[in-house]
C-alpha positions as CSV (number, residue, x, y, z in Angstrom):
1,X,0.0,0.0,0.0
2,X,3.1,2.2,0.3
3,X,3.7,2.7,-3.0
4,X,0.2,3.4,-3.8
5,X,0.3,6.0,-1.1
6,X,3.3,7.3,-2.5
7,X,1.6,7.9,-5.9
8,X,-0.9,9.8,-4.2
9,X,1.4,11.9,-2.5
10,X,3.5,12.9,-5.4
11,X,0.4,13.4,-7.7
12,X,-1.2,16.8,-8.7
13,X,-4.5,17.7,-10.5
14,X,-3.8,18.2,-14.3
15,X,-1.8,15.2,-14.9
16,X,-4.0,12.9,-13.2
17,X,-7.0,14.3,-15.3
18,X,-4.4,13.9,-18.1
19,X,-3.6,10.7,-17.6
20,X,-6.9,9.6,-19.3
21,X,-6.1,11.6,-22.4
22,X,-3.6,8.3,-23.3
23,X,-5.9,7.5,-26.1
24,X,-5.4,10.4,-27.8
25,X,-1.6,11.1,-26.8
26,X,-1.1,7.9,-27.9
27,X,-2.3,8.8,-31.7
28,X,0.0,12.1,-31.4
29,X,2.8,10.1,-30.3
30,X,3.0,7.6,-33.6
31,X,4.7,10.3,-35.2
32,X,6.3,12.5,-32.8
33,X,8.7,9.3,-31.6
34,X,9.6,8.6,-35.3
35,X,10.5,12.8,-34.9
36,X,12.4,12.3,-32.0
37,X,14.5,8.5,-32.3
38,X,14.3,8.4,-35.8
39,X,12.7,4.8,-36.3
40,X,15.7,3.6,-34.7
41,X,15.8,1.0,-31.8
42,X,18.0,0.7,-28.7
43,X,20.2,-1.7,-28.6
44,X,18.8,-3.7,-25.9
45,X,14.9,-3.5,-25.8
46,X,14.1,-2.6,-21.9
47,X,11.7,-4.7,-20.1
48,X,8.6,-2.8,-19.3
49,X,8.3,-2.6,-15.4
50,X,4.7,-1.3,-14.9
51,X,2.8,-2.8,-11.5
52,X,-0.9,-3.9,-11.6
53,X,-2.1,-1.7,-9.3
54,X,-5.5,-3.3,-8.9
55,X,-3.3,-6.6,-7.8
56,X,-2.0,-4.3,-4.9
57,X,-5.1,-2.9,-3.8
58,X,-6.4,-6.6,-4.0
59,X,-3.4,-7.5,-1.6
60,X,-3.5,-4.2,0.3
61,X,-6.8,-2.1,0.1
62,X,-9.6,-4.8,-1.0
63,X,-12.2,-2.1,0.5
64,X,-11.1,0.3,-1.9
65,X,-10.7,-2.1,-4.8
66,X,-14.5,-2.5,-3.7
67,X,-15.2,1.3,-3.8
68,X,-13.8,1.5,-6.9
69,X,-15.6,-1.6,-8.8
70,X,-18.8,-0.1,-7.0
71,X,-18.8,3.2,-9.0
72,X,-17.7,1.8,-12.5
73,X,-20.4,-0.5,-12.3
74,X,-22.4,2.8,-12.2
75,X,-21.1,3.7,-15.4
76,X,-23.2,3.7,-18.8
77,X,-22.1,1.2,-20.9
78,X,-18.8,0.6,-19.0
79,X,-18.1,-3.2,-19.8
80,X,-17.2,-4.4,-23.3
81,X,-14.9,-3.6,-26.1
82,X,-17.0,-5.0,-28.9
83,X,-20.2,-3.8,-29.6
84,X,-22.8,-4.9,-32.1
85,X,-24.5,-2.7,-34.4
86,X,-28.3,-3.0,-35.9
87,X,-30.7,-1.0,-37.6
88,X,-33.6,-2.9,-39.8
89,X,-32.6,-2.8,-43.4
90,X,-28.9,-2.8,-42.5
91,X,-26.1,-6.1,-42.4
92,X,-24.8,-5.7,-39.0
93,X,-21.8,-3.6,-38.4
94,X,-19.6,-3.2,-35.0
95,X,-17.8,-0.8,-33.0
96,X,-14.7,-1.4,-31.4
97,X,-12.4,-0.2,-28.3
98,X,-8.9,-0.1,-29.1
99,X,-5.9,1.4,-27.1
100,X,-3.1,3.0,-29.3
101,X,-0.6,1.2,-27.7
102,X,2.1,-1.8,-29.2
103,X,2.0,-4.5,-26.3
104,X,1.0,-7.8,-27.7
105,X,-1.4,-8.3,-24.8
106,X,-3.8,-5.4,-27.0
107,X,-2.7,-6.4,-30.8
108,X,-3.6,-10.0,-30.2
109,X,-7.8,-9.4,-30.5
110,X,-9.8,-11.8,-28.8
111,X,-11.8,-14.8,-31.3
112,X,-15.2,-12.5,-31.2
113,X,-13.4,-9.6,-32.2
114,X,-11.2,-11.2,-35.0
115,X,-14.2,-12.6,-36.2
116,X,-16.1,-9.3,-36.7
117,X,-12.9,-7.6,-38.3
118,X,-12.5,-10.9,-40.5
119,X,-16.0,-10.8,-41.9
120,X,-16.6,-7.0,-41.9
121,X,-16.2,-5.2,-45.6
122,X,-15.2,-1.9,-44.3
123,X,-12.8,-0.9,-41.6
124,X,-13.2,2.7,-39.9
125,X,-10.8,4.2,-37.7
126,X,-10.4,7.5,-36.1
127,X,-7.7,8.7,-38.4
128,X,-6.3,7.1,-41.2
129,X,-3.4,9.8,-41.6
130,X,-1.3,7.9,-39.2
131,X,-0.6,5.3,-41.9
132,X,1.1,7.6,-44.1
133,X,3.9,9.3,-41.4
134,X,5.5,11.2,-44.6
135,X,2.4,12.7,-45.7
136,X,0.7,13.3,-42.5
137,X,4.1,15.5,-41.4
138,X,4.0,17.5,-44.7
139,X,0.4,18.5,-44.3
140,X,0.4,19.3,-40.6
141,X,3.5,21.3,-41.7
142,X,1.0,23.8,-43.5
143,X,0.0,24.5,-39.6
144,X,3.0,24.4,-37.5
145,X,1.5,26.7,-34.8
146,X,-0.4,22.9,-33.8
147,X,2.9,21.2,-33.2
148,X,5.5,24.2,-32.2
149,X,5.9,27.9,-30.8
150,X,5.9,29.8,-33.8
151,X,6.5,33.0,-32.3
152,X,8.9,34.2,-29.5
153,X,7.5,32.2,-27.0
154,X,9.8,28.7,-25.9
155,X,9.0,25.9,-23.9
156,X,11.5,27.0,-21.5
157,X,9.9,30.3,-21.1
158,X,7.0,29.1,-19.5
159,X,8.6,27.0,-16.9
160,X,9.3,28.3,-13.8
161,X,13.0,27.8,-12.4
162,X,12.4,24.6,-10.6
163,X,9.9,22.9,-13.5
164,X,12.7,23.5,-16.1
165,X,15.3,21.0,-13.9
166,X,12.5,18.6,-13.7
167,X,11.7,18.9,-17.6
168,X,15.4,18.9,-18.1
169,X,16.3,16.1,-15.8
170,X,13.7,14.1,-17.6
171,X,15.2,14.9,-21.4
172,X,18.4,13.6,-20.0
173,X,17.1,10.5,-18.8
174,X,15.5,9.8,-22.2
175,X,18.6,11.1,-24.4
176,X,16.7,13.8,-25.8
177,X,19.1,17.1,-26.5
178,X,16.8,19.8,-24.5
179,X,17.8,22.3,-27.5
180,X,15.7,19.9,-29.5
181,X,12.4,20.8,-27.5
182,X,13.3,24.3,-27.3
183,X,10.0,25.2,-29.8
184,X,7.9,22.0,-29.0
185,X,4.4,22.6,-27.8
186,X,3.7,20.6,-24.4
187,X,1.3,18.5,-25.7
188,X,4.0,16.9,-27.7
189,X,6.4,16.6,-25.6
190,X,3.6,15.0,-23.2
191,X,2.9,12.6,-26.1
192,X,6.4,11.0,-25.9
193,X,7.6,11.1,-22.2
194,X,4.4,9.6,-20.6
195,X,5.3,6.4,-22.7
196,X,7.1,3.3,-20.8
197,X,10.7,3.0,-22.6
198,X,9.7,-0.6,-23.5
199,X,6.7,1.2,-25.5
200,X,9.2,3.4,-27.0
201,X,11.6,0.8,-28.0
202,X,8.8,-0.9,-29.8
203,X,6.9,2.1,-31.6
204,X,10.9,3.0,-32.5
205,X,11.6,-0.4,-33.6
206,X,8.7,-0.5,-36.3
207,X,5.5,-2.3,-34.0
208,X,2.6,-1.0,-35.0
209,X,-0.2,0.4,-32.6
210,X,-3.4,-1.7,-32.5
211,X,-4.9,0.8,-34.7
212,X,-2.1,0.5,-37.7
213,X,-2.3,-3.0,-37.3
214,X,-5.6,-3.2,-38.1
215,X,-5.2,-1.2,-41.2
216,X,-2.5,-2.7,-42.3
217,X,-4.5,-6.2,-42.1
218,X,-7.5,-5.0,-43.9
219,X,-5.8,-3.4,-46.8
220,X,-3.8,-6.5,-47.2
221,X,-7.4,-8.4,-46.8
222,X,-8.9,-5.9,-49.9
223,X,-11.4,-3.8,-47.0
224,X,-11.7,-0.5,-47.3
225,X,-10.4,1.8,-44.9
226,X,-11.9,4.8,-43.9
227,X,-11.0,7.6,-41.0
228,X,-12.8,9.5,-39.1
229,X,-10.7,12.4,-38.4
230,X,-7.6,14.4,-39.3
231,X,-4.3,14.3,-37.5
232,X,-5.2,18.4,-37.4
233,X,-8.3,17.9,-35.6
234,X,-7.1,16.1,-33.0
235,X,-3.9,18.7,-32.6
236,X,-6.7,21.2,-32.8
237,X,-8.7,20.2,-29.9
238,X,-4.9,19.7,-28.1
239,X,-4.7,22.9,-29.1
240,X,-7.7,24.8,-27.8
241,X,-6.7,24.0,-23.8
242,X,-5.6,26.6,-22.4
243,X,-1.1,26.7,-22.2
244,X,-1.7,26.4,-18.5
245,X,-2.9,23.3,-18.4
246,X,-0.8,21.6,-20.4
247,X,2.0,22.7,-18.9
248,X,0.9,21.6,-15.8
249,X,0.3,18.9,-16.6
250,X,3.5,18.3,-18.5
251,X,5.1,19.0,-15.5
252,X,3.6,16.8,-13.3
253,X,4.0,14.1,-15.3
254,X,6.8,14.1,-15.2
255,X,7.1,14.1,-11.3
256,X,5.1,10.8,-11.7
257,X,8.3,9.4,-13.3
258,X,8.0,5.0,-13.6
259,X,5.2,5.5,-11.7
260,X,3.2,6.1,-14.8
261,X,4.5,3.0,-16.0
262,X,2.0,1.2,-13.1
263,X,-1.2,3.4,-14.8
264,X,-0.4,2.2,-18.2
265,X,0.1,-1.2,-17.1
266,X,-3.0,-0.9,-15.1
267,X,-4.6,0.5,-17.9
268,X,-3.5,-2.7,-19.9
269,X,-5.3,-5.2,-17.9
270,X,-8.7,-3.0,-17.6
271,X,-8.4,-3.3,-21.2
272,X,-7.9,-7.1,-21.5
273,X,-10.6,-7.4,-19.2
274,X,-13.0,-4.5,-20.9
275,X,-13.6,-2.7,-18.2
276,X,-13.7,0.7,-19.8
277,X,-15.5,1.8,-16.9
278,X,-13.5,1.3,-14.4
279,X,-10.9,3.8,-16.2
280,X,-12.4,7.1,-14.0
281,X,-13.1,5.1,-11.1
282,X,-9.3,4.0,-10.9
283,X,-7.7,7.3,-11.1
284,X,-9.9,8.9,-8.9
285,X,-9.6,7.1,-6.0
286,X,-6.2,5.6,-6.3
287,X,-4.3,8.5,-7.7
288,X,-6.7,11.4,-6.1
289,X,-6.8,14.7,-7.9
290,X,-8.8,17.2,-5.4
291,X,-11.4,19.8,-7.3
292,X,-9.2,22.5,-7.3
293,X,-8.6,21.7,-11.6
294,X,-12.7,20.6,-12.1
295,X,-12.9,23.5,-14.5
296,X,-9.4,22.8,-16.3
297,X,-10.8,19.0,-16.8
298,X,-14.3,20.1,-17.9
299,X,-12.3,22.2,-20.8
300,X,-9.8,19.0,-21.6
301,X,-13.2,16.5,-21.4
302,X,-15.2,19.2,-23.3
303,X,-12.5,19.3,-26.4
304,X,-11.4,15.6,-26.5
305,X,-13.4,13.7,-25.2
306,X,-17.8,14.6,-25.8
307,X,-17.1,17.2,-28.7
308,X,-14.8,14.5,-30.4
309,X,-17.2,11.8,-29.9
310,X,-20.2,13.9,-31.7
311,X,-17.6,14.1,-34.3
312,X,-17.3,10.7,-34.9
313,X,-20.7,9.5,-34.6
314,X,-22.1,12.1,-37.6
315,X,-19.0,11.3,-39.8
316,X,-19.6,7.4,-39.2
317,X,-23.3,7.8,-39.6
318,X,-23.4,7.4,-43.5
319,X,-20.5,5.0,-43.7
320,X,-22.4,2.6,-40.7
321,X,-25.5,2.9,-43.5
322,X,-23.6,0.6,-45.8
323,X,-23.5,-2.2,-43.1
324,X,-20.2,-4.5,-42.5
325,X,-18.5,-1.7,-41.3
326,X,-15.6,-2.5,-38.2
327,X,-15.6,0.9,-36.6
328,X,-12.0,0.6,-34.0
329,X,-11.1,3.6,-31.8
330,X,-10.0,4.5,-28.5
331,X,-11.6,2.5,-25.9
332,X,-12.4,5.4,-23.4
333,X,-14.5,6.6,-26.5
334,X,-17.3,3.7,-26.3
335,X,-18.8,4.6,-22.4
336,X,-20.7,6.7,-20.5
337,X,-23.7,9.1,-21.4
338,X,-22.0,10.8,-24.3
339,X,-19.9,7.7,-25.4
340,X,-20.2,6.4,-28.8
341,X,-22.3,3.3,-27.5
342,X,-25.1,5.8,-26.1
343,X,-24.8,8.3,-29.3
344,X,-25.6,4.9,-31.7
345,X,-28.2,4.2,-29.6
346,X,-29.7,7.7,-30.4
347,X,-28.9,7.4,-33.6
348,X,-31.9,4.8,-33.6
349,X,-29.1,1.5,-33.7
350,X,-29.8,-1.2,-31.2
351,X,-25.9,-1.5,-29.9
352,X,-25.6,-4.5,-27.9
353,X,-22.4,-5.9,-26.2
354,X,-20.6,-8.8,-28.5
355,X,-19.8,-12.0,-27.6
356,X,-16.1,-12.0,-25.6
């Protein structure tokens, strides 16, 4: 229980509320580590070191553990990655929780899951300009403001004293020249530091993210794929927080050091076992944030989370029509009352969970 209480005590607001932003860091970061390492590998691939945490609250805390699978069970639409699809007239289409990450423990889908990607005629995914680095880099080039200071402001100029040695310190560890991040929005920075190095090593070694995978699968299988989104609107709604905040939580982050290695591998194993609901629940009670940032994480929920969501469900709407359709994104995109199970559902679908 110590070292859950030592999370606790090192943690502050934004980067806790940030920490549930990983599904869409996690899309930034496909291309900012090919930026950064240049595709190439360390020598030796480091083990990834992440803890369960809900294995040590089981040991520790099992009240908690309690409290916390209490209140996800209270969430709408919290248990399942696969969801089934219908609408009279239509073939049956699905919708799919991934997490933009490399282990082998996501990329390996379960048989229901394979099954609907096998048989579906159409694949949809949030963006598809993560499949094309080269491209996606030349057109987000026509807007550099999303991606780095393009005036006199530095990264360094908005860190106090103290925050630049733990920014620095942290660049160091990683091998990263800090002259190199001089310009570099935080956002981007974020994308690439919250990863475990044994997630680095792979994305740098070539492994594709769930996501790519899938792609690259159902163009080799003759499906069409089909994106939701732009890598500018998603750098756009990054964008539209205000500095503060994601500096913040930049910062703190970073004070978090391997211990965000134990979210991401708690994260993992929620995943396997498709409890997207228990996401919230987890963070709030085992890494407690306070209210003093509700209205900074009302903004960051607002702009990537329910406005994104909307997005989605319109732009899917007419593809969905055609039937077959395998519709994968981030997992923490399927629950709750604005999640894209309850949006279908409005949308006059009867969305049901598929078989695990």
């Amino acid at each position: 229980m110590k070292r859950l209480v030592a999370i606790a005590d090192r943690a502050a607001p934004t980067a806790l509320k940030l920490v549930a932003a990983f599904n869409v860091l996690f899309v930034i970061a496909f291309f900012v580590v090919a930026l950064l390492l240049s595709g190439k590998a360390r020598a030796e691939a480091p083990a990834c070191t992440g803890v369960d945490m809900l294995a040590e609250l089981a040991n520790n805390d099992p009240a908690l553990l309690k409290t916390i699978e209490e209140e996800a069970r209270k969430t709408l639409n919290g248990e399942g990655l696969l969801w089934k699809l219908e609408k009279p007239g239509q073939r049956p289409s699905w919708l799919y929780g991934t997490m933009h990450v490399t282990d082998p423990r996501v990329t390996t889908l379960e048989p229901a899951a394979q099954k609907a990607f096998d048989g579906a005629h159409t694949l949809v995914m949030e963006t598809t300009d993560v499949l094309d680095p080269k491209a996606m880099m030349a057109s987000l080039m026509k807007q550099p403001e999303l991606m780095m200071f393009t005036d006199a402001t530095t990264l360094p100029s908005l860190l106090s004293p103290e925050d630049a040695k733990i920014v620095n310190a942290a660049l160091e560890a990683r091998g990263i020249p800090a002259a190199s991040i001089v310009r570099m929005k935080p956002w981007m920075l974020s994308s690439m530091v919250a990863l475990p190095a044994c997630e680095l090593n792979r994305k740098a070694s070539g492994a594709p993210v769930l996501d790519i995978l899938l792609a690259q699968q159902a163009k080799a299988a003759g499906k069409q794929v089909k994106g939701l989104e732009t890598a500018a609107d998603q750098l756009s709604a990054m964008a539209s927080l205000p500095m503060e905040f994601h500096i913040q939580g930049l910062v703190e982050t970073l004070k978090l050091g391997s211990r965000m290695d134990d979210v991401i591998e708690t994260m993992v194993v929620l995943y396997q076992r498709g409890d997207t609901g228990m996401f919230w629940p987890l963070v709030r009670n085992v890494l407690p944030s306070g209210a003093s940032d509700d209205s900074g994480y009302a903004a960051f929920e607002e702009a990537m989370v329910t406005t994104r969501n909307k997005t989605m469900a319109e732009r899917a709407a007419p593809i969905l029509d055609q039937g077959d359709v395998f519709m994968a994104v981030g997992a923490m995109h399927l629950p709750g009352p604005d999640g894209l199970v309850e949006l279908f559902r409005k949308a006059g679908y009867t969305v049901s969970v598929g078989d695990r």
